[in-house]
N, C-alpha and C positions, 0 to 999 in steps of 0.2 A: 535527276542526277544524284550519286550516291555520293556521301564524303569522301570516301578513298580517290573514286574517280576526279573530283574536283581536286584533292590537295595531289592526285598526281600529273595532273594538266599544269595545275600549277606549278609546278617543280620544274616542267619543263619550260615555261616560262623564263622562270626565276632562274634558269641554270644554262638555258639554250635560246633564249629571247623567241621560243614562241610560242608567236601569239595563241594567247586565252582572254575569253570572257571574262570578265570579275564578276562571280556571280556573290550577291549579297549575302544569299544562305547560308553560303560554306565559308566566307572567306575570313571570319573572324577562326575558324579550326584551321587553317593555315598560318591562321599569324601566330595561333598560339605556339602551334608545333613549331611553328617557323623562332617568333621567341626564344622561345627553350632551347632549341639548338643553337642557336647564338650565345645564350648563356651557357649552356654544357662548354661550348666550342670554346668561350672566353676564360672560363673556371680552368680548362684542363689543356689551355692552350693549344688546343687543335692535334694533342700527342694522339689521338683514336687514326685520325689521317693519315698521318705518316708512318699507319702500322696495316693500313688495310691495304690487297694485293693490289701490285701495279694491270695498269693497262692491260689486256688481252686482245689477240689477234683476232679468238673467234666467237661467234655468241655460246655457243659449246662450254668454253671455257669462262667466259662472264657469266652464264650459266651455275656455274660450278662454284665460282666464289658465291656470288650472292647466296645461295644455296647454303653454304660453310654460312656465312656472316649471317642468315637470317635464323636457320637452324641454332646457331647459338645464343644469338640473343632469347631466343624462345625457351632455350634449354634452360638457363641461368634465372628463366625467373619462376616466382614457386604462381603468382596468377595472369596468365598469357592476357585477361582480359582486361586489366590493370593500364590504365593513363602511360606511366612508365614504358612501358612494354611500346605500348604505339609511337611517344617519343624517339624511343632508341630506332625502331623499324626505321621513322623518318629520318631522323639524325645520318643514320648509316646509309642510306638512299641516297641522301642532300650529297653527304661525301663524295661516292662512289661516282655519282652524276656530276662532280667537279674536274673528278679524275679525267672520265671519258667526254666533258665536251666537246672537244675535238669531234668528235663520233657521236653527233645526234643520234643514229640510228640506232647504239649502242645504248644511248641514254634515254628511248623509247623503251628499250627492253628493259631497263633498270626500273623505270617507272610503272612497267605490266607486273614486273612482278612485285612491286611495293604495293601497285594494288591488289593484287591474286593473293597475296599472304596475308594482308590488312583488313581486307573489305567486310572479315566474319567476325571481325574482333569486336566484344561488347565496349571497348573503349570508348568505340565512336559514339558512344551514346549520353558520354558524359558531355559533349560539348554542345547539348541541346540548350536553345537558346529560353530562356523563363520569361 
């Protein structure tokens, strides 16, 4: 299993209570990225949340925001491959995926595509364990 794939299993866990594996590999790159959005979240009082789009009826349109939201994060920074960059990815996922619980299935797509955008990024490679 690849990192993106585990910390996006996990998200769904963490956001829709299902169940995943803990697997030992990965899970210490969950808690980082998990960490850090908790402090981002705690620093900036959660104002990212109550800016990013409401709910949508259709995947089409969930589609569309993420799209917006991931595209820019990507634009704003000058190295896509950068710790940073994967943070923010997570961070805005984590969101988006609190938004739509309601709609697990809405929040499986949230989670394909954190991983389809993530999974190429050399970031993951900083969280090799020594």
């Amino acid at each position: 299993m690849e990192s993106s794939a585990y910390v996006a299993s996990r998200l769904l866990f963490e956001v829709c209570d299902i169940l995943t594996p803990i697997d030992e590999r990965f899970e210490h790159i969950y808690n980082n990225l998990y960490d850090w959005m908790e402090r981002y979240t705690e620093e900036y009082n959660g104002e990212v949340f109550h800016r990013l789009p409401c709910c949508k009826a259709t995947r089409d349109e969930l589609l569309g925001d993420m799209t917006q939201l991931y595209s820019g994060i990507l634009a704003r920074m000058d190295d896509t491959n950068n710790i940073t960059t994967l943070r923010c990815l997570f961070t805005v996922t984590f969101y988006m995926m609190v938004k739509y619980k309601a709609q697990e299935s809405m929040c499986g797509d949230i989670v394909y595509y954190f991983r389809l955008i993530s999974r190429r990024l050399e970031s993951w490679n900083s969280f090799e364990r020594r």
